[in-house]
Every structure is written in C-alpha cells, then in structure tokens.
N, CA, C and O atoms as a GROMACS GRO file, in nm:
protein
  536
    1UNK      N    1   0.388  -1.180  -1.900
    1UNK     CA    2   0.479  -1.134  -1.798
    1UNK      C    3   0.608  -1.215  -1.808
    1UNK      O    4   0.609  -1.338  -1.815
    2UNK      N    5   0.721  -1.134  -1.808
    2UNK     CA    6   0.825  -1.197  -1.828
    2UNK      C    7   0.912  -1.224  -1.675
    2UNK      O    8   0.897  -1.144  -1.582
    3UNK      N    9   1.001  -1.342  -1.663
    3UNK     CA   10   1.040  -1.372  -1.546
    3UNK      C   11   1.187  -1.265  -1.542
    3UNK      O   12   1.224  -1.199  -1.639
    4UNK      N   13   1.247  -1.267  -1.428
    4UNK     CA   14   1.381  -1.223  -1.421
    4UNK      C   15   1.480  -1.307  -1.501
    4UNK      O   16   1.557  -1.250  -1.578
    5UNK      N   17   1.483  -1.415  -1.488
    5UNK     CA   18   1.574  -1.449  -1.554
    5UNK      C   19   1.556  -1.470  -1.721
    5UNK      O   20   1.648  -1.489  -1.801
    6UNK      N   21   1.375  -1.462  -1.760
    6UNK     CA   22   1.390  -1.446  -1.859
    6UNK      C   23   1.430  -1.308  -1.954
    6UNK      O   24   1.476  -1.303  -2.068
    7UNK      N   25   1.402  -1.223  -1.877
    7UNK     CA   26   1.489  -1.066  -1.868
    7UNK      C   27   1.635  -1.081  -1.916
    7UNK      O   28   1.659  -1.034  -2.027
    8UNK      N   29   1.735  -1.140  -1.847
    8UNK     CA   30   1.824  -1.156  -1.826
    8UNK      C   31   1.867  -1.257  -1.941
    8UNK      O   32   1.980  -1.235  -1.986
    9UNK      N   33   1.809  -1.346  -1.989
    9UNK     CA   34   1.822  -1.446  -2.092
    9UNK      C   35   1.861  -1.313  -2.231
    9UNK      O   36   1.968  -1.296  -2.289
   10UNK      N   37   1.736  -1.242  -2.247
   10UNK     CA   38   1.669  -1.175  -2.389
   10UNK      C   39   1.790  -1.050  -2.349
   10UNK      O   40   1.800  -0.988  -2.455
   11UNK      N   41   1.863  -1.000  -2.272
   11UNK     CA   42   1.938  -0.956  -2.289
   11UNK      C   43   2.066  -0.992  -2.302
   11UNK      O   44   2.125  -0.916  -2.378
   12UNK      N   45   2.136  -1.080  -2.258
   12UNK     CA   46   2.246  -1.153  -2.308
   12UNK      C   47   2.208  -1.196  -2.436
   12UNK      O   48   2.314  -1.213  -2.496
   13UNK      N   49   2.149  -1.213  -2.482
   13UNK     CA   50   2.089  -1.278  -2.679
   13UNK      C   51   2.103  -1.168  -2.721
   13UNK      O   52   2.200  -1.172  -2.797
   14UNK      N   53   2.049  -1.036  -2.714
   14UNK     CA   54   2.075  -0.892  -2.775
   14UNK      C   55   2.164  -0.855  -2.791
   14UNK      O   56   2.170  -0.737  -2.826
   15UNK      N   57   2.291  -0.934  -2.775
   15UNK     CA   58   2.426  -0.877  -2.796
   15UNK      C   59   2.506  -0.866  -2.698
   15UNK      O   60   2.614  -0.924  -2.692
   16UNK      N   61   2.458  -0.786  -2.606
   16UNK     CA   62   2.466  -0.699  -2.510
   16UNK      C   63   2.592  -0.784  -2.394
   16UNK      O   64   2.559  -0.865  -2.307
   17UNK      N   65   2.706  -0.748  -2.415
   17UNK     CA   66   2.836  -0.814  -2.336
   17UNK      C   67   2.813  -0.775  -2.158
   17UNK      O   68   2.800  -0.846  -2.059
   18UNK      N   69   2.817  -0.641  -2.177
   18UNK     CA   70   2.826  -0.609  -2.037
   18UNK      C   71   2.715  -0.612  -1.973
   18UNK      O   72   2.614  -0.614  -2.044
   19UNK      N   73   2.698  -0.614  -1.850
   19UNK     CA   74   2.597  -0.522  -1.759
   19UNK      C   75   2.595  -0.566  -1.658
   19UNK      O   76   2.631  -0.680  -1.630
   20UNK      N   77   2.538  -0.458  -1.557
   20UNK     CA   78   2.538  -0.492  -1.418
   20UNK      C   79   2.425  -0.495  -1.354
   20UNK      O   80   2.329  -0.434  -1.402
   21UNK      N   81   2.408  -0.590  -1.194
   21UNK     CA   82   2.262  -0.574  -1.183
   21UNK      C   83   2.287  -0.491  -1.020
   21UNK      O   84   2.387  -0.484  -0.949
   22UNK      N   85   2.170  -0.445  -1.006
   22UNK     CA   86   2.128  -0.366  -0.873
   22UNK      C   87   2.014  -0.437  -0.822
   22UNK      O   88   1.921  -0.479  -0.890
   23UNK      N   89   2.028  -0.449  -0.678
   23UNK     CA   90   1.928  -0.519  -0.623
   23UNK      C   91   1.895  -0.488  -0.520
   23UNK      O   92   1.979  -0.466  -0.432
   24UNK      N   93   1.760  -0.475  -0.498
   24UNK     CA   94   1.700  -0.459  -0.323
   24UNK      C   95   1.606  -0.611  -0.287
   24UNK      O   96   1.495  -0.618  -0.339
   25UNK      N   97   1.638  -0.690  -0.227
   25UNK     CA   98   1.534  -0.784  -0.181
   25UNK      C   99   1.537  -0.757  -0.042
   25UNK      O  100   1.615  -0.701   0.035
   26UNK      N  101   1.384  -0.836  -0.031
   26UNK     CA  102   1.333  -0.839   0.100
   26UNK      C  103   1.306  -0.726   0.185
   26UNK      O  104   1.328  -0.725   0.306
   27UNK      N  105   1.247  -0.611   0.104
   27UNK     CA  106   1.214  -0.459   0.168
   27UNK      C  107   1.072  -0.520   0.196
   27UNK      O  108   0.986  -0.575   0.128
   28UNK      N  109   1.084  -0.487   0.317
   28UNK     CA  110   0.943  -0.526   0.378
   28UNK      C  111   0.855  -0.370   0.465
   28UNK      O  112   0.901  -0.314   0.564
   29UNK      N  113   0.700  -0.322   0.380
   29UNK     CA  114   0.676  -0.260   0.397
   29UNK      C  115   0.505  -0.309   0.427
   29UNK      O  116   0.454  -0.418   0.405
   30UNK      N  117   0.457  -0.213   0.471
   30UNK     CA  118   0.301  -0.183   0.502
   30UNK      C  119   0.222  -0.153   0.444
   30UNK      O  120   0.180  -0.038   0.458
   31UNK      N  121   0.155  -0.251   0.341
   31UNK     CA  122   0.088  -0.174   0.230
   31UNK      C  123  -0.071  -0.226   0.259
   31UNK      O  124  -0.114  -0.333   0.301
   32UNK      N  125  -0.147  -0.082   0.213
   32UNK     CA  126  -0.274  -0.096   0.235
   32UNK      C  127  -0.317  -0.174   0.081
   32UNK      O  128  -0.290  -0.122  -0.027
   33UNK      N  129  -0.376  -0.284   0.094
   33UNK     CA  130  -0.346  -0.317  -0.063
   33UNK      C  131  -0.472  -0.456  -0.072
   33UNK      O  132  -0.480  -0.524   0.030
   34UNK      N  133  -0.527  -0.478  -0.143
   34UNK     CA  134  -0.628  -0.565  -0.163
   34UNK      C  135  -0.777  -0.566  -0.174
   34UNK      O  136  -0.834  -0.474  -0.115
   35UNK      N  137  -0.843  -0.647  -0.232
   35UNK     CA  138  -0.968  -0.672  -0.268
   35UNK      C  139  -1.106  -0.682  -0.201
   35UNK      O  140  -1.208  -0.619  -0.229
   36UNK      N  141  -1.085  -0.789  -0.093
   36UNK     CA  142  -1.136  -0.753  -0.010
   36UNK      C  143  -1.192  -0.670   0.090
   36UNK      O  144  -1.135  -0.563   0.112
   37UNK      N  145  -1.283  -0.696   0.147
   37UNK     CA  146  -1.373  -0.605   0.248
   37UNK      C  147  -1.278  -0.658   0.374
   37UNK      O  148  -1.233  -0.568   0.446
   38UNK      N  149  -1.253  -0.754   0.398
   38UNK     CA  150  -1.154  -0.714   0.541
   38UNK      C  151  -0.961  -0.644   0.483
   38UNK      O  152  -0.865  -0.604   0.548
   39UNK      N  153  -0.983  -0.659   0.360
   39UNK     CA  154  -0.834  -0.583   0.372
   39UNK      C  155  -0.828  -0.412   0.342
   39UNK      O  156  -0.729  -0.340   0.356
   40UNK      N  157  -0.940  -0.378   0.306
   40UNK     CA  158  -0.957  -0.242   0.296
   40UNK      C  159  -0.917  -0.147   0.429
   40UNK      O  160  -0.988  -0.149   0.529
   41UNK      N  161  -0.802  -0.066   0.420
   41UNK     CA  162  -0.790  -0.008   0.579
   41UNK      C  163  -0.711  -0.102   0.672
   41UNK      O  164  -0.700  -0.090   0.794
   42UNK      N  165  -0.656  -0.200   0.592
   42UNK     CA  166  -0.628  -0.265   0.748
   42UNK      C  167  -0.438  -0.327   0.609
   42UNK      O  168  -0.420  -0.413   0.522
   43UNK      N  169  -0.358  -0.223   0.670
   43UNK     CA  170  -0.243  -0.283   0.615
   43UNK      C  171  -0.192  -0.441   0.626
   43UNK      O  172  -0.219  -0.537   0.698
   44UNK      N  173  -0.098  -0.414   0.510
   44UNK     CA  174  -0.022  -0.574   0.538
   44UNK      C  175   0.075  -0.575   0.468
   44UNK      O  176   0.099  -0.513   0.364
   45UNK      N  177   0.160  -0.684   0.554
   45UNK     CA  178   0.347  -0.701   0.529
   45UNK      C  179   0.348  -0.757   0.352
   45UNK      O  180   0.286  -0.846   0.294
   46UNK      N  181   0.441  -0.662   0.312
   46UNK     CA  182   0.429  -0.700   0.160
   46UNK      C  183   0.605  -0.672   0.186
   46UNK      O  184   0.670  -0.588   0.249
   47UNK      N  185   0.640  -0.797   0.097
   47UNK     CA  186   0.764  -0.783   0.054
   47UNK      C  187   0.845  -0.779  -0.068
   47UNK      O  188   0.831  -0.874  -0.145
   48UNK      N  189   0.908  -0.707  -0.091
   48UNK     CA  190   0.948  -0.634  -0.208
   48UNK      C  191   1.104  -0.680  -0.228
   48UNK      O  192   1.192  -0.673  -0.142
   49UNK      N  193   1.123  -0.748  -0.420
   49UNK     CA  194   1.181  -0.761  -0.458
   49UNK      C  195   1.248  -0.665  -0.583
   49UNK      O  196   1.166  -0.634  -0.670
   50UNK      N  197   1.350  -0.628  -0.596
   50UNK     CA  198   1.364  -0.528  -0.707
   50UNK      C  199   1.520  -0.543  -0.743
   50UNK      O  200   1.611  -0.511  -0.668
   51UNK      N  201   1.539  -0.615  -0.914
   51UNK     CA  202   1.614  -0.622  -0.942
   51UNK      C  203   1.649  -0.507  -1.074
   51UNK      O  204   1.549  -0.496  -1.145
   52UNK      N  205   1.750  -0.432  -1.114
   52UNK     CA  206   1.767  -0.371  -1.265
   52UNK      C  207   1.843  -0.382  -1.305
   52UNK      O  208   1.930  -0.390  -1.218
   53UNK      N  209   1.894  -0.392  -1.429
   53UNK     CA  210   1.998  -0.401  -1.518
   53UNK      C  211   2.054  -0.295  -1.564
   53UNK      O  212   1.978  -0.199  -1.575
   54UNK      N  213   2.164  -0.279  -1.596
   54UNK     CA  214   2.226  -0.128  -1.663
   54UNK      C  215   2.352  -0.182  -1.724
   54UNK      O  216   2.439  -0.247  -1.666
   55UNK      N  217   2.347  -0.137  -1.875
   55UNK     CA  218   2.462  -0.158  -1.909
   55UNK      C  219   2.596  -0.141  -1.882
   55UNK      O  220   2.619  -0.052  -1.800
   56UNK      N  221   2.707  -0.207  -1.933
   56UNK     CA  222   2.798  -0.169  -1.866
   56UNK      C  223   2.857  -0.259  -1.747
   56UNK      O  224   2.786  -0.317  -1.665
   57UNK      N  225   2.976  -0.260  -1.749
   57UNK     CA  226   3.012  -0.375  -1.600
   57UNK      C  227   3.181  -0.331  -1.570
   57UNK      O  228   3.271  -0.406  -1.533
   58UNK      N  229   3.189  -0.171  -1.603
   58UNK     CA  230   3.343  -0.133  -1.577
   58UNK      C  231   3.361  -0.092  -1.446
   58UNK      O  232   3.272  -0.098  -1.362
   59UNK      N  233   3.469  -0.050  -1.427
   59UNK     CA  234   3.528  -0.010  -1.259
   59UNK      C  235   3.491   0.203  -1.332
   59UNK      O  236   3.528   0.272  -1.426
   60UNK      N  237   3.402   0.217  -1.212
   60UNK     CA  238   3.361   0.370  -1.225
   60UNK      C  239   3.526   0.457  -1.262
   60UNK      O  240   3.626   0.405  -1.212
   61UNK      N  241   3.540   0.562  -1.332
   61UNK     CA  242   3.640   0.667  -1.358
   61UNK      C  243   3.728   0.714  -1.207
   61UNK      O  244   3.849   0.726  -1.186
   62UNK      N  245   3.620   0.732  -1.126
   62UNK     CA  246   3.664   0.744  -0.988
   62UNK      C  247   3.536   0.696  -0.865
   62UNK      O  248   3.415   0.716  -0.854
   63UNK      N  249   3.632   0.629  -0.792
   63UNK     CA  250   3.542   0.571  -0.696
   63UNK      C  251   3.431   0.663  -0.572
   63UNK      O  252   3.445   0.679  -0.451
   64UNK      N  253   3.362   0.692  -0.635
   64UNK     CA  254   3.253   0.814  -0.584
   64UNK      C  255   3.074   0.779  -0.611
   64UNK      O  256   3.029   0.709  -0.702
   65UNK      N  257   3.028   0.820  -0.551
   65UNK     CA  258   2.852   0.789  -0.560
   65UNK      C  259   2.803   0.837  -0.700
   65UNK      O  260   2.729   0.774  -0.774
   66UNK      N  261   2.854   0.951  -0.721
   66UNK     CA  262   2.823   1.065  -0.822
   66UNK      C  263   2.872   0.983  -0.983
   66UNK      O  264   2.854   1.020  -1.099
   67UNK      N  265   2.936   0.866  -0.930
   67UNK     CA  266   2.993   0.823  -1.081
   67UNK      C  267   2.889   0.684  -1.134
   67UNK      O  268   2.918   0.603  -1.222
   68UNK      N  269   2.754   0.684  -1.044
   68UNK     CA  270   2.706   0.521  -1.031
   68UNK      C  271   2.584   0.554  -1.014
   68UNK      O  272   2.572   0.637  -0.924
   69UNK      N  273   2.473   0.517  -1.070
   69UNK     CA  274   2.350   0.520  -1.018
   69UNK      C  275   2.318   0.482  -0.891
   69UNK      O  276   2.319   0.360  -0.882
   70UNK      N  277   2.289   0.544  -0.778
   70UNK     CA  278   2.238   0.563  -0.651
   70UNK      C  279   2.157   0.471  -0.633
   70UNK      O  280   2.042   0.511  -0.650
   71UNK      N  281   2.164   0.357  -0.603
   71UNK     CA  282   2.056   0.235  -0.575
   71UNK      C  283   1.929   0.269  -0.484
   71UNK      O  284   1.815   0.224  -0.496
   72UNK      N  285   1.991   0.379  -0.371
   72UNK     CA  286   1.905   0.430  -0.267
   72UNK      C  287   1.756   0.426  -0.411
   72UNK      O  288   1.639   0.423  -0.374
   73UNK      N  289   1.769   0.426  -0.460
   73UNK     CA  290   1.638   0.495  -0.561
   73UNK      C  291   1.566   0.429  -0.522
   73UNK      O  292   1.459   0.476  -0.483
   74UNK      N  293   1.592   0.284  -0.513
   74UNK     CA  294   1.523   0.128  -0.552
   74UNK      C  295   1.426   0.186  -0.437
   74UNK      O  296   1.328   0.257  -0.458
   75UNK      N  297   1.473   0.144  -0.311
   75UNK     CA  298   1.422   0.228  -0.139
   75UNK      C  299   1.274   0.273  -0.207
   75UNK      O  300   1.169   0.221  -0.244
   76UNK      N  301   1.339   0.409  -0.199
   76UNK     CA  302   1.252   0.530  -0.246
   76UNK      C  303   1.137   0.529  -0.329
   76UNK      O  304   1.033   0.591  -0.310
   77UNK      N  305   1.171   0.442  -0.436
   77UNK     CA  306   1.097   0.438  -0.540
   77UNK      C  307   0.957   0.355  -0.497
   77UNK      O  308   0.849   0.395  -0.541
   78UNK      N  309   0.967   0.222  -0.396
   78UNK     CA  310   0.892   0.184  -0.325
   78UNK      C  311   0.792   0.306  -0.260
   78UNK      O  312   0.678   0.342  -0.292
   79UNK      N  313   0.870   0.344  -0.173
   79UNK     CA  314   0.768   0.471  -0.063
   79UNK      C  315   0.705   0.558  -0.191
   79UNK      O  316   0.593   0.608  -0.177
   80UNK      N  317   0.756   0.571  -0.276
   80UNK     CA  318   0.664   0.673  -0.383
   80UNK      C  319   0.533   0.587  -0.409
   80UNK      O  320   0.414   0.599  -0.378
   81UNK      N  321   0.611   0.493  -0.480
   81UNK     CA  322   0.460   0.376  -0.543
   81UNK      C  323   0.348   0.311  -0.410
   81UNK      O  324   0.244   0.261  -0.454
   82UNK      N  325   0.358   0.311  -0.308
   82UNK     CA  326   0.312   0.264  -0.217
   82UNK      C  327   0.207   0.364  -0.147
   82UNK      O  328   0.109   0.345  -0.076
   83UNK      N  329   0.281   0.499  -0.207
   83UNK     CA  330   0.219   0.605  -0.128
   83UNK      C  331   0.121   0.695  -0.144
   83UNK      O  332   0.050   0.764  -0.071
   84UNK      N  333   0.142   0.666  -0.324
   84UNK     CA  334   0.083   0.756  -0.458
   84UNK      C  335  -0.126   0.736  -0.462
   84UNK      O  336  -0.219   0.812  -0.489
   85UNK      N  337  -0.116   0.622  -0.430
   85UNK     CA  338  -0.237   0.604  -0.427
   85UNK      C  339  -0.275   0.468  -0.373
   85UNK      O  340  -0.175   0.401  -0.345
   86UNK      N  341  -0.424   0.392  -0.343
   86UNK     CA  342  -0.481   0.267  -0.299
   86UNK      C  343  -0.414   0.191  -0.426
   86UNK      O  344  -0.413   0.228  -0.543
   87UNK      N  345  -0.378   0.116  -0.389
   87UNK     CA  346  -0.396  -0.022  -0.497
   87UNK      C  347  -0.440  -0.120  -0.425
   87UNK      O  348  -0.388  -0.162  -0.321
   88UNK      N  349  -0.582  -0.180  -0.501
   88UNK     CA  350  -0.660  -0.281  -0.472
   88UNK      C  351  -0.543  -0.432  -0.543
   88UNK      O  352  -0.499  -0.513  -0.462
   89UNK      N  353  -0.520  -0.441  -0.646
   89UNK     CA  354  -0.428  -0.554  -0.721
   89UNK      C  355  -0.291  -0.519  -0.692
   89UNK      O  356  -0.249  -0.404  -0.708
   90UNK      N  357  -0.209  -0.628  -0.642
   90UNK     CA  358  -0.050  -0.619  -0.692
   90UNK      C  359  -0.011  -0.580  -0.790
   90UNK      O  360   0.087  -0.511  -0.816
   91UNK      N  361  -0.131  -0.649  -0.887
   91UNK     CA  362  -0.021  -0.603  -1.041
   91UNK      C  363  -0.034  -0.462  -1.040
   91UNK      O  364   0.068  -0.407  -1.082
   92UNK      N  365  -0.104  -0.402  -1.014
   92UNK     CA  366  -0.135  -0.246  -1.039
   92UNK      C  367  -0.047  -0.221  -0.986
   92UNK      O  368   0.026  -0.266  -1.074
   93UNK      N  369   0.044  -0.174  -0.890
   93UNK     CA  370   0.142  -0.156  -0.740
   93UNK      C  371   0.242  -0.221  -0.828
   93UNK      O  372   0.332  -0.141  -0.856
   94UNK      N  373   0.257  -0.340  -0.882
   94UNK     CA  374   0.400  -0.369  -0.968
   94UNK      C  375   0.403  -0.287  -1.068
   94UNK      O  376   0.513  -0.232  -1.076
   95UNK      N  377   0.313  -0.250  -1.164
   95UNK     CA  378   0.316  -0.149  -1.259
   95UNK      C  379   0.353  -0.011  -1.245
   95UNK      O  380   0.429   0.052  -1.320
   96UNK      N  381   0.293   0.032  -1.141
   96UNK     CA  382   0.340   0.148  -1.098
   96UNK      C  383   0.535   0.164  -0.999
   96UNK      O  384   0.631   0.241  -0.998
   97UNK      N  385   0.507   0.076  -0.956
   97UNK     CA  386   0.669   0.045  -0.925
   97UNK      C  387   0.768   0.063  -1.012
   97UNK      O  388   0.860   0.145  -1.002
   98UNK      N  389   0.735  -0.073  -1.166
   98UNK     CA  390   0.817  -0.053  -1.255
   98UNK      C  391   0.834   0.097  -1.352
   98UNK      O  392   0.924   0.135  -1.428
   99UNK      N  393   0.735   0.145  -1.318
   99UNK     CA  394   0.754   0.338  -1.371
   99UNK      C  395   0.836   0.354  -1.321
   99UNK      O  396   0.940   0.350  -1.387
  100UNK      N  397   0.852   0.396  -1.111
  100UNK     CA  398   0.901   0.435  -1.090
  100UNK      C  399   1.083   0.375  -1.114
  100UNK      O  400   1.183   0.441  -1.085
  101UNK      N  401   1.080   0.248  -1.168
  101UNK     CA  402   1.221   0.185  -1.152
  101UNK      C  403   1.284   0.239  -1.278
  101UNK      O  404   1.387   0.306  -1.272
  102UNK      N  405   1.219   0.210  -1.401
  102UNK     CA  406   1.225   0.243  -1.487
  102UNK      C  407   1.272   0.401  -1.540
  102UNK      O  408   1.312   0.422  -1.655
  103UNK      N  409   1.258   0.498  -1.443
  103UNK     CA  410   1.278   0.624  -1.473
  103UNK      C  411   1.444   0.684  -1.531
  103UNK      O  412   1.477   0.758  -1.624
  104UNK      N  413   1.531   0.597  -1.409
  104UNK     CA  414   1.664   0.636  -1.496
  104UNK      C  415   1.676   0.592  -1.574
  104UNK      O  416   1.660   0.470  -1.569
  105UNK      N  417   1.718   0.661  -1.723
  105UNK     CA  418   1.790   0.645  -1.840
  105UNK      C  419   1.898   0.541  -1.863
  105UNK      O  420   1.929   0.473  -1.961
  106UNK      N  421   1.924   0.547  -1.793
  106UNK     CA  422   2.075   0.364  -1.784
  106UNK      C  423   2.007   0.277  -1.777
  106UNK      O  424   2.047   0.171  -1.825
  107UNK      N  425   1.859   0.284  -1.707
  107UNK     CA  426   1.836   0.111  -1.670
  107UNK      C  427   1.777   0.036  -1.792
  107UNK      O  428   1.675   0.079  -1.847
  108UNK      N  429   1.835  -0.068  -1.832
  108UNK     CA  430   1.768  -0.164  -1.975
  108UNK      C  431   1.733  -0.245  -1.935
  108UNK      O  432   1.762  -0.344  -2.003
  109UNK      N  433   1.644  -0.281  -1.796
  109UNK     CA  434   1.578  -0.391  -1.786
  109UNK      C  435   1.505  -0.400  -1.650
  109UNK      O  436   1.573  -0.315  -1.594
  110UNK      N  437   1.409  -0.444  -1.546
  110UNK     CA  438   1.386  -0.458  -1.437
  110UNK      C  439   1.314  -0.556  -1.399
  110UNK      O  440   1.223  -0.596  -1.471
  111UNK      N  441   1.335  -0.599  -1.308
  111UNK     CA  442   1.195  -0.657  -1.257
  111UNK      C  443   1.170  -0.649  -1.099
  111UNK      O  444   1.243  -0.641  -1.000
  112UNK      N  445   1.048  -0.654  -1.120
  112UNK     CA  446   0.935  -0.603  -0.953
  112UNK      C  447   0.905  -0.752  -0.908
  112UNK      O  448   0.868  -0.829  -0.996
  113UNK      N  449   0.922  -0.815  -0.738
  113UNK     CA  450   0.858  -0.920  -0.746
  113UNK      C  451   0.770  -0.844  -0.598
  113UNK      O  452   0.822  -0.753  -0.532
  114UNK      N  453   0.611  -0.913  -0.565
  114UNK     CA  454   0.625  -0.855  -0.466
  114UNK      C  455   0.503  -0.970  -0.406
  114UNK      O  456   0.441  -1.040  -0.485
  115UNK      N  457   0.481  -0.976  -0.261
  115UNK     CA  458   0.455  -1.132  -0.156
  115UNK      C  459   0.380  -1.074  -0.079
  115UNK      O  460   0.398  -0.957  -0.045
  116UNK      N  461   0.286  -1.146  -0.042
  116UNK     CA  462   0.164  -1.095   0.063
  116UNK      C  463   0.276  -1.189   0.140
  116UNK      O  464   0.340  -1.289   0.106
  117UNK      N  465   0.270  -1.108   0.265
  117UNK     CA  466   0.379  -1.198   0.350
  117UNK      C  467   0.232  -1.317   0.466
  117UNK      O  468   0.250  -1.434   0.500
  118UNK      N  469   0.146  -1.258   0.487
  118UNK     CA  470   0.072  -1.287   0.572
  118UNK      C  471  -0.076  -1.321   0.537
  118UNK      O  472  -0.166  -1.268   0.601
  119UNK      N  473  -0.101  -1.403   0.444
  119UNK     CA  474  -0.258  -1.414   0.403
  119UNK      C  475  -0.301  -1.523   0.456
  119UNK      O  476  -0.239  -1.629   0.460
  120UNK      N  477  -0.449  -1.494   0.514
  120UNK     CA  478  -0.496  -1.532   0.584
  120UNK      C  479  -0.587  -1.693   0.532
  120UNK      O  480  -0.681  -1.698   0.453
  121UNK      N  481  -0.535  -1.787   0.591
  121UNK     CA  482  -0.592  -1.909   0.530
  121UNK      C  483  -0.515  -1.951   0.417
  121UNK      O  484  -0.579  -2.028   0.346
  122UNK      N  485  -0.392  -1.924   0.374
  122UNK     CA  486  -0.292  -1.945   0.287
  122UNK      C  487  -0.156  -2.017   0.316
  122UNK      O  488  -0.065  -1.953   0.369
  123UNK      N  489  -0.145  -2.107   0.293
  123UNK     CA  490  -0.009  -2.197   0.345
  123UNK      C  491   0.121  -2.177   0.261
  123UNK      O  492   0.169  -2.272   0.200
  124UNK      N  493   0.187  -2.033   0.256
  124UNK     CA  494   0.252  -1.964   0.231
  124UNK      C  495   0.248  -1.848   0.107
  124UNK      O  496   0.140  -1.826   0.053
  125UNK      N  497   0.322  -1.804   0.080
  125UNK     CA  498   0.292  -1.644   0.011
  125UNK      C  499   0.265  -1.614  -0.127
  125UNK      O  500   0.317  -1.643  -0.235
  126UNK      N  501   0.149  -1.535  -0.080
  126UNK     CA  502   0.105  -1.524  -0.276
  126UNK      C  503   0.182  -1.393  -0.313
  126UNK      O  504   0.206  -1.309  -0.226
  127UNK      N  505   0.228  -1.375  -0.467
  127UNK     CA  506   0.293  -1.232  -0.481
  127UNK      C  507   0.236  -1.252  -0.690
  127UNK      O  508   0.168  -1.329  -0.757
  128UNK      N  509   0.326  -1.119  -0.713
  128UNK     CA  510   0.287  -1.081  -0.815
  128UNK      C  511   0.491  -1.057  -0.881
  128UNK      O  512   0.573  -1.015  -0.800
  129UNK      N  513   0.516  -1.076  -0.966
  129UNK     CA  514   0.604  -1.065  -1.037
  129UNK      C  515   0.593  -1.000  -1.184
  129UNK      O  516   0.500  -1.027  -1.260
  130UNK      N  517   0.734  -0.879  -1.223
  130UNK     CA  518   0.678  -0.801  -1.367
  130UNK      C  519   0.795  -0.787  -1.385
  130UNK      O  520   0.869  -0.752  -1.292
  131UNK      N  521   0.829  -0.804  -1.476
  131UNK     CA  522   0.924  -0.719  -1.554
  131UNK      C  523   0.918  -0.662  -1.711
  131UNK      O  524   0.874  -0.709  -1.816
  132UNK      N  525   0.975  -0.553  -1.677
  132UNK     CA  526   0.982  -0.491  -1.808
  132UNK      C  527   1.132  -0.508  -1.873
  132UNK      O  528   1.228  -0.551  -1.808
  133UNK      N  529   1.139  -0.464  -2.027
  133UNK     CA  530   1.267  -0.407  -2.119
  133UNK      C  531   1.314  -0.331  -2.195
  133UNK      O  532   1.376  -0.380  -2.289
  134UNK      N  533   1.306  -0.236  -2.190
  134UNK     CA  534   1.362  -0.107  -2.239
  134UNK      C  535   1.363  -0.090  -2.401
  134UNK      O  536   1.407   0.013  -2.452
   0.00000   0.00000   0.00000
C-alpha cells in the first residue's frame, strides 16, 4: 500500500511537471462496517479522506464548472461505495472507493484514507489508507 505522499513522490519522478490535487477531508458518514458481532447492524462514524491527482495545473479556457472535473464526485462517490453493499473490512470499502474515484479518465493518481472515529476500548482512531496509480 502506497502512502499519499508516496503517490505524489512517484509522480513528480515520472516526469510529470504539472498537476493538480482535489480534495475532500473529513466527510464524516455512517457506515455499517466491521467484524464483529456487536458491530454488525449497529453503524459507526467513519471518516473519510480523499485526495486525486490530475494532470495539468493551467487556469481553465473559461471560468465555468463544465471546464473542470466536478469534485462534487469525491461526495458522491462515497454514498455509492458505502451503499453498494456490507463491508465487513475497511480495506474492502477503500477498494471499492478507489473504483469509484478512479473512474474519471483525468485522474492519475488517488488516495482513500478512512478512521473508525469511535472504537470502543481504543485510545484514538484506527483507519485504513490506499492508494492507487494509473
């Protein structure tokens, strides 16, 4: 598993001059999600990190939505992966995330981080981190 910034390293080494990043942190949602017999059915605060890369780092042709990948996706792309089915593991739920991040054609890079905000008997937050590279 590669980190964000090691993402970010292996693409500046590729040549690669430009690019820009898009980001959603700290989307905090309700996910039914874990291993356990008391977490089955019984949601919990998961918080969601989502960074992507896209080449490129110019001023759009004209200043309009229609000229820029729609970040709203990032949002969205969450409620899809969250919604699609149980995930017992994070990583499963990061994997399926990074599909959904991964889908536009511009993006050359991402990464998913994501935090049990609330575990029980835990003296602060366990999560799962992924990224992929195009």
């Amino acid at each position: 598993m590669k980190s964000h910034m090691d993402a970010l390293r292996e693409i500046v080494q590729s040549g690669n001059k430009e690019f820009t990043t898009l980001f959603l942190e700290n989307s905090v949602r309700e996910v039914d999600i874990g291993i356990y017999e008391h977490e089955i059915g019984a949601p919990q605060r998961i918080s969601f990190d989502i960074h992507v890369f896209i080449g490129g780092a110019s001023k759009p042709e004209e200043d309009e939505i229609d000229r820029v990948l729609d970040y709203e996706y990032l949002s969205s792309s969450i409620d899809r992966a969250i919604s699609s089915q149980r995930s017992a593991l994070m990583e499963t739920l990061a994997s399926e995330l990074l599909d959904e991040i991964m889908a536009p054609g511009e993006i050359i890079a991402a990464t998913v981080s994501l935090k049990k905000l609330d575990v029980e008997g835990i003296d602060g937050q366990l999560g799962c981190s992924m990224t992929r590279i195009r």
